[in-house]
C-alpha positions as CSV (number, residue, x, y, z in Angstrom):
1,X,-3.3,-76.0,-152.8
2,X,-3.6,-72.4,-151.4
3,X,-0.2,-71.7,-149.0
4,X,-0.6,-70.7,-145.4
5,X,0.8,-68.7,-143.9
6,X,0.9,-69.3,-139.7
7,X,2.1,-66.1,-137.5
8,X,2.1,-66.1,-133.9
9,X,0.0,-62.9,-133.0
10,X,0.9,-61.7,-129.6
11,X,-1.3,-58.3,-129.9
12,X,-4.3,-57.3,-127.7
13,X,-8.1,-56.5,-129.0
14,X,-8.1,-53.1,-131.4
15,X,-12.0,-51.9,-130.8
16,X,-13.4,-49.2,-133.3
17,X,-16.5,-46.7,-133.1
18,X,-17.9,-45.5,-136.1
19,X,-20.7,-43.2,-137.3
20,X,-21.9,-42.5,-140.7
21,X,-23.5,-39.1,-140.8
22,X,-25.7,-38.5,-143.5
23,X,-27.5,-34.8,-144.5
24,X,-30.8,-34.7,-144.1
25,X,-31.3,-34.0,-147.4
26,X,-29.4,-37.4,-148.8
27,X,-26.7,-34.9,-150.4
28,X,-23.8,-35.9,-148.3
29,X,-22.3,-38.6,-146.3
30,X,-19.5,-38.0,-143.7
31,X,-17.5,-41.1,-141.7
32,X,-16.3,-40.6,-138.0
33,X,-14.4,-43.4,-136.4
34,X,-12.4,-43.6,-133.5
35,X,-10.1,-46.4,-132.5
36,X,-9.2,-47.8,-129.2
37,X,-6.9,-50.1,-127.4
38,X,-9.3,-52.9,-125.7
39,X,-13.0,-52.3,-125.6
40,X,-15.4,-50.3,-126.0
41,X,-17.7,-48.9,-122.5
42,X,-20.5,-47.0,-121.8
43,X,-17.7,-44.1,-121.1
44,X,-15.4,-43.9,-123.8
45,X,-18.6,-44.2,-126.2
46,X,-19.5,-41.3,-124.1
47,X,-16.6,-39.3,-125.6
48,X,-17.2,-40.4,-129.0
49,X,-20.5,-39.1,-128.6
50,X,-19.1,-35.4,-127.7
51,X,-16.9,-35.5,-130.3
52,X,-19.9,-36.0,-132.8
53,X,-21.8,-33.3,-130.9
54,X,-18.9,-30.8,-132.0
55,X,-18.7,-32.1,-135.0
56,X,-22.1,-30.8,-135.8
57,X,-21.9,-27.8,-134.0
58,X,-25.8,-27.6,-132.6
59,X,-27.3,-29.3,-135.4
60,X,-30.1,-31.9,-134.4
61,X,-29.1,-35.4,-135.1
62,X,-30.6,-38.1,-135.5
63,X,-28.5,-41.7,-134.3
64,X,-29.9,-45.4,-135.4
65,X,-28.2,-47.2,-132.9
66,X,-28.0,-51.1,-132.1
67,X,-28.3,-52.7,-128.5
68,X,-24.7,-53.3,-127.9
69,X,-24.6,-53.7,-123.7
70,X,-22.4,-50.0,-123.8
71,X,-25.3,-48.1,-125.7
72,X,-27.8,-49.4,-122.4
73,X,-25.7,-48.7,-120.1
74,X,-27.1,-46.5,-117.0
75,X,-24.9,-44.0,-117.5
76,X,-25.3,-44.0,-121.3
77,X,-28.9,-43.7,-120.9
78,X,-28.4,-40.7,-118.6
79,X,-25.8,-39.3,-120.7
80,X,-28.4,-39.4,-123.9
81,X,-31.3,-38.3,-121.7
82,X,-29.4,-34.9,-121.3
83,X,-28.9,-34.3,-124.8
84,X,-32.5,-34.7,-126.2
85,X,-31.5,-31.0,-127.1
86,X,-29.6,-32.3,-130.2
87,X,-29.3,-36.1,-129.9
88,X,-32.4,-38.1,-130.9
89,X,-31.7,-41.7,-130.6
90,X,-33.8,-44.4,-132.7
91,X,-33.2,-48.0,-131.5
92,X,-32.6,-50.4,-134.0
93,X,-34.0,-54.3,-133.5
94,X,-32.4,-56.5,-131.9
95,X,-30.4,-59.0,-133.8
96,X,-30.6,-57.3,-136.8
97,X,-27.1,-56.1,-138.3
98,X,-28.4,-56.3,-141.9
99,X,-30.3,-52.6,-140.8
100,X,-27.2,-51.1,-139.6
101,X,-25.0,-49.4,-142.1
102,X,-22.0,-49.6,-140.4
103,X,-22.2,-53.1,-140.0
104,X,-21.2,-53.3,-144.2
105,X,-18.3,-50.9,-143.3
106,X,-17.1,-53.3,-140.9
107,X,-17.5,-55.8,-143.5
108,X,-16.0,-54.0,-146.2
109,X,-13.0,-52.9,-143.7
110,X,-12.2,-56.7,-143.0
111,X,-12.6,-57.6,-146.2
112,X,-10.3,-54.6,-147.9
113,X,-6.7,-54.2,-146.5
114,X,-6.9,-56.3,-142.9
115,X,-7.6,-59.6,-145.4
116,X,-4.3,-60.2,-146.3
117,X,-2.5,-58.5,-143.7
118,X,0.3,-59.8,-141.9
119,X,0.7,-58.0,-139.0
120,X,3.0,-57.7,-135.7
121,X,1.6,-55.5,-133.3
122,X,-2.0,-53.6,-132.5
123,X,-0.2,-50.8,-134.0
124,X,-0.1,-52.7,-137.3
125,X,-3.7,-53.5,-137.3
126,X,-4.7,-50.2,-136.0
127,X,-2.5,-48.5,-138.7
128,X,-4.2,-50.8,-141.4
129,X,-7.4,-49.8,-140.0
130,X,-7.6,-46.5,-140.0
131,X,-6.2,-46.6,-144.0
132,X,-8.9,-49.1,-144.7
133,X,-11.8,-46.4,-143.3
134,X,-10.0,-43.8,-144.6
135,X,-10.4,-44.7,-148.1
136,X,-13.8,-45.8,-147.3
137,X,-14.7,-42.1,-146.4
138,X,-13.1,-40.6,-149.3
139,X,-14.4,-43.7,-151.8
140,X,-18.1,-41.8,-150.2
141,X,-18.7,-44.9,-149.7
142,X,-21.6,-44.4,-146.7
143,X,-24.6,-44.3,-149.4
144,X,-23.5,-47.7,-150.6
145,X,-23.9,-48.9,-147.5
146,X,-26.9,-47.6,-146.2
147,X,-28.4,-48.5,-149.5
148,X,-27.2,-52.7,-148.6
149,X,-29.2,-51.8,-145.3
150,X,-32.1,-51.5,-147.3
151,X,-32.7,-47.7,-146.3
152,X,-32.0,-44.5,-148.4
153,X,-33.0,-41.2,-148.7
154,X,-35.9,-41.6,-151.9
């Protein structure tokens, strides 16, 4: 019989945003996350968003984006209808995670480390997190996961 292990967790919600930014060209693939105590709005995606945009310092991107409630947000629609300059947003179907590459590093991120961890605090799990996408972005492992989405560059 397979032991287990009971822990009372008295730790609030860890969200994470997460891009995977891939060259035009299918030569490179680069990870940005960000983590945050709590959730997610239309705001703070807001900021992740400028941090992206300085990332790639006045390149055009292109984002595949799902319909989570903070990426239809008024103000998120605002806030991408004044960066047409750089920002070209592509919607992707509803109820359809199996298209959205990040969706296997979420699943590859629960399944890595955060399986088996025991943990005390949101700092723990944010901690375990952020090693768990970290080896993800040095493993390069963004191609494999955009080629699970069934998309790649051919």
């Amino acid at each position: 019989m397979t032991p287990l292990l009971t822990h009372p967790y008295n730790w609030n919600k860890v969200s994470v945003a997460a891009a995977l930014g891939y060259r035009w060209d299918g030569r490179r693939c680069r990870l940005h996350f960000r983590l945050k105590k709590g959730n997610f709005n239309a705001a703070s995606l807001i900021g992740f968003l400028k941090v992206l945009k300085r990332h790639f310092r006045g390149q055009r991107v292109i984002l595949l984006w799902d319909r989570l409630p903070g990426h239809k947000a008024k103000v998120m629609t605002a806030y991408l209808a004044s960066q047409r300059h750089w920002l070209q947003v592509e919607w992707l179907p509803a109820y359809a995670p199996d298209l959205n590459p990040v969706e296997f590093l979420w699943g590859h991120a629960k399944g890595g480390e955060l399986a088996n961890q025991l943990v005390e605090d949101t700092e723990d799990v944010t901690e375990a997190l952020g090693r768990e996408l970290g080896r993800a972005r040095a493993r390069g492992l963004g191609f494999a996961f955009l080629a699970h989405a069934g998309l790649s560059f051919g």
